[in-house]
C-alpha positions as CSV (number, residue, x, y, z in Angstrom):
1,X,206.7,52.7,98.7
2,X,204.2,51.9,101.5
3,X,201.0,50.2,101.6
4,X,198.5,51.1,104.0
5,X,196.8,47.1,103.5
6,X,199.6,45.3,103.7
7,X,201.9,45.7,106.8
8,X,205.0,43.4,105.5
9,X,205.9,41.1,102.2
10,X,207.1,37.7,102.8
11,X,208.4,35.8,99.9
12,X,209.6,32.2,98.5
13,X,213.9,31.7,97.7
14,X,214.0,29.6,95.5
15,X,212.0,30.5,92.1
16,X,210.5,33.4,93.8
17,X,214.5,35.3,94.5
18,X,217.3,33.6,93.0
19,X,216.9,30.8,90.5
20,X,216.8,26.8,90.7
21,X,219.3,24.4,90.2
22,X,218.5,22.0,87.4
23,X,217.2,18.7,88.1
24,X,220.5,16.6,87.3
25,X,222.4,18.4,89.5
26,X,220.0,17.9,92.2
27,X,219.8,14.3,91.8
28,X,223.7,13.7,91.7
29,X,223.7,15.6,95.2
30,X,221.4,12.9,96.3
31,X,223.2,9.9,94.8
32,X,226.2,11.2,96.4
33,X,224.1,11.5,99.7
34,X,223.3,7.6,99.6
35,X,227.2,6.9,99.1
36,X,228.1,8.8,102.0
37,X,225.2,6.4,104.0
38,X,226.8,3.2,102.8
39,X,224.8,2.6,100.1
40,X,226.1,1.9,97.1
41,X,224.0,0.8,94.3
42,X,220.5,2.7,95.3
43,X,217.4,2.1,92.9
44,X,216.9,5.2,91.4
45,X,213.4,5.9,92.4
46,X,214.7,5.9,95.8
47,X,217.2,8.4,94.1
48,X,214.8,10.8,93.1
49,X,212.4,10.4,96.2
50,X,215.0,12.5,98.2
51,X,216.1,14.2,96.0
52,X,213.3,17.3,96.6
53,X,209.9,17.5,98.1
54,X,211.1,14.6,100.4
55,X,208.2,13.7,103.3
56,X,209.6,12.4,106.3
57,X,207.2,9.3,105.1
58,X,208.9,8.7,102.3
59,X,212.5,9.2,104.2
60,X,211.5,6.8,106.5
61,X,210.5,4.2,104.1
62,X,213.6,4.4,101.6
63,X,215.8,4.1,104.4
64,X,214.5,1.2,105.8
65,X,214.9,-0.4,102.6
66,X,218.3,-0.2,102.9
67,X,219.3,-0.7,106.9
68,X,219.9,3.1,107.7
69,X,218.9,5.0,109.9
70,X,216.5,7.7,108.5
71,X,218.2,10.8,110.4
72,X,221.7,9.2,108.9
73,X,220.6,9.5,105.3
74,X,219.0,12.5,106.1
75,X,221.7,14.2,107.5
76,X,224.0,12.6,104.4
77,X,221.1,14.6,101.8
78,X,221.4,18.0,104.0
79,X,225.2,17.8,103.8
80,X,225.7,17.0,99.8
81,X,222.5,19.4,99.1
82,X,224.0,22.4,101.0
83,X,227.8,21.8,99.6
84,X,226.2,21.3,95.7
85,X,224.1,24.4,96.2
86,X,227.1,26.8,97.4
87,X,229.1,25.5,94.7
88,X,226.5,26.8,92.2
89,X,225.9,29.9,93.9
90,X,229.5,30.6,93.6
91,X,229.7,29.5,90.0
92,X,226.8,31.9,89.0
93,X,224.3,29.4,88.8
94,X,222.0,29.8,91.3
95,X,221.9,33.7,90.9
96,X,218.9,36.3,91.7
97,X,216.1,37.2,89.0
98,X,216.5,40.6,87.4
99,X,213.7,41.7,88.7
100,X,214.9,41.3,92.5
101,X,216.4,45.0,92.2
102,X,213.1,46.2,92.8
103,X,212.5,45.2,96.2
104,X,215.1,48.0,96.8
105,X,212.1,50.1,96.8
106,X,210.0,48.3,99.2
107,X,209.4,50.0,102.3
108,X,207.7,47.2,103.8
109,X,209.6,44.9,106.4
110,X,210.4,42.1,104.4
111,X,211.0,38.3,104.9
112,X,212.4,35.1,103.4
113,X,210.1,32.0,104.3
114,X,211.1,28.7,102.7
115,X,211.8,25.5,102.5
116,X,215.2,25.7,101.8
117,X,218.1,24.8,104.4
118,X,218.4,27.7,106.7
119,X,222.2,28.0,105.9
120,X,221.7,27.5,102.7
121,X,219.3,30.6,102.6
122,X,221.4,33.3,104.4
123,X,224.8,32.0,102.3
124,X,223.3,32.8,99.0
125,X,221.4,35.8,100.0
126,X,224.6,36.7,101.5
127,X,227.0,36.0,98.3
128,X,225.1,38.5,96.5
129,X,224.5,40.9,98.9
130,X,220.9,40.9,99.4
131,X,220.7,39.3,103.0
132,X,220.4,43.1,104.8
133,X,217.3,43.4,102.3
134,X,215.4,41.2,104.7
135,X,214.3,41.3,108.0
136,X,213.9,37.8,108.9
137,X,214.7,34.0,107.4
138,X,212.0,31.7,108.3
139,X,213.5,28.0,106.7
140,X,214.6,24.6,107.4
141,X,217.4,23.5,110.0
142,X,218.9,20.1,108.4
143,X,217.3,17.8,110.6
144,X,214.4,14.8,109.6
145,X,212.5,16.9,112.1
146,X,212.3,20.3,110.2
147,X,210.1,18.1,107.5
148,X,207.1,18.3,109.7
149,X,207.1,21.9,109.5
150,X,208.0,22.8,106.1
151,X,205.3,24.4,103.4
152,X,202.6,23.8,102.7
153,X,202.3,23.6,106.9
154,X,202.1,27.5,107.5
155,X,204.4,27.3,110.6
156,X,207.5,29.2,108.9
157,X,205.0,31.8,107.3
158,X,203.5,32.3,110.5
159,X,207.1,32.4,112.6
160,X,208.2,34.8,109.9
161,X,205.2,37.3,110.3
162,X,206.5,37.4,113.9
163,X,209.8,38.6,113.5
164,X,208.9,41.1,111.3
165,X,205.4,42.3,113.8
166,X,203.3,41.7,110.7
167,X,199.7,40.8,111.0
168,X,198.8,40.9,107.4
169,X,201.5,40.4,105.5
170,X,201.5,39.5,101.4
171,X,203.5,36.4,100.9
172,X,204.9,35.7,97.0
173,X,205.1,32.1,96.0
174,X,205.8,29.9,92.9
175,X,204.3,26.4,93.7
176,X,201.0,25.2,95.0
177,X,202.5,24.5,98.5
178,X,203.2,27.8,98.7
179,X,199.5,28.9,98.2
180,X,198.1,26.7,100.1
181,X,200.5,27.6,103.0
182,X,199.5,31.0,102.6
183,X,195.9,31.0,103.0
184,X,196.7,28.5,105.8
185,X,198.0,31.7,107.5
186,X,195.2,33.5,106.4
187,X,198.0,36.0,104.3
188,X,196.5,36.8,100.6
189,X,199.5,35.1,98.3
190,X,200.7,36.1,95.5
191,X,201.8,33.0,92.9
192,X,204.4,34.8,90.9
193,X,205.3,32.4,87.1
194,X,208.8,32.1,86.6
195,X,210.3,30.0,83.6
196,X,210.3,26.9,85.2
197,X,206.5,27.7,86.5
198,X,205.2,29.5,83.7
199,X,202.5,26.8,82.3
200,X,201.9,25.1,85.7
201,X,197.9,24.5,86.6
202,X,197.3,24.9,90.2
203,X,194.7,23.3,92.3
204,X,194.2,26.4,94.6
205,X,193.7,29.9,93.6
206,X,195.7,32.7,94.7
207,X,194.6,36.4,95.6
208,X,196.8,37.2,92.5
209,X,198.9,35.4,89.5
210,X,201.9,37.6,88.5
211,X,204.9,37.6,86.2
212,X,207.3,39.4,88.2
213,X,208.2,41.1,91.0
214,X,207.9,44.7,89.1
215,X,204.0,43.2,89.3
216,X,203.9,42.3,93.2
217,X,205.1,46.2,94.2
218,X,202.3,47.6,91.4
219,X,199.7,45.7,93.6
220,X,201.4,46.5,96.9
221,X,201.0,50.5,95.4
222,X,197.4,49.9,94.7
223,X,196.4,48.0,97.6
């Protein structure tokens, strides 16, 4: 299947290719984080703030609260993230959508742009054998540095459009970051409604809003 619009798809991981962890787990990877930091009795807010969507603002100003160094309790997050995020890849958990079969058929150079940990990324794309799918992994290095350039910043998109010698590729999504990312590219997005998405109300309209990837390769066939 080709498209003679679009020269490449780009999509989201998480929610878009294999599915999320749940909250609690997410938030015991980050309590664990502050342990390893020295802290021992964090105030949960704090918990929660790094536990996702973390701004290097925010970093900055939790760790100050507590006498360590931002890069220290960053790197402490990075570590307990990726180990709790393997272990649920392994267990079955974190496992890719049905739907993800499909992209089988996709003739289009294909990349993975998010804000993930790299390593992260490429082990469970990897563990289920999807990684030779794609062409390219545009995503986070586990430094307090690789905040500046995550999504909705279209840096990755861009980068990832490069490998792959796209000029107008369709990027898939499932937050608001990911569509405003996209048209910061200037790439028509697609915001694709998963279960944990389904009712969500968004700020910034997409070129398209799907409910599944069967959907995105329909409009690549009809663009």
């Amino acid at each position: 299947m080709t498209s003679q619009q679009y020269d490449g798809l780009l999509l989201d991981h998480d929610g878009v290719i294999v599915t999320l962890c749940s909250q609690h787990v997410l938030r015991d990877a980050a309590l664990g984080a502050f342990a390893d930091a020295g802290v021992s009795d964090p105030d949960p807010d704090d918990v929660d703030t790094i536990t996702i969507r973390v701004s290097e603002d925010e970093l900055c100003a939790v760790a100050k609260r507590y006498d360590v160094t931002p890069d220290r309790l960053w790197q402490c997050r990075e570590d307990r993230i990726e180990t709790t995020l393997r272990t649920e890849t392994i267990a079955g958990r974190k496992a890719p959508y049905d739907d993800v079969a499909c992209l089988e058929r996709v003739e289009l150079p294909r990349g993975i742009v998010s804000n993930n940990q790299t390593r992260i990324v490429d082990f469970v794309l990897r563990e289920y054998g999807l990684r030779g799918q794609f062409g390219t992994i545009r995503a986070r290095e586990p430094t307090r540095a690789s905040l500046r350039e995550k999504k909705p910043d279209p840096t990755y998109l861009e980068a990832a459009a490069t490998d792959l010698g796209c000029s107008n590729p369709l990027y898939v999504g499932d937050s608001e970051s990911d569509v405003v990312a996209g048209q910061r590219a200037g790439f028509d997005t697609v915001f694709l409604r998963r279960e944990h998405n389904a009712t969500s109300h968004l700020e910034t309209e997409p070129m398209a809003d799907l409910e599944s990837l069967e959907a995105v390769l329909e409009l690549l066939q009809d663009s």
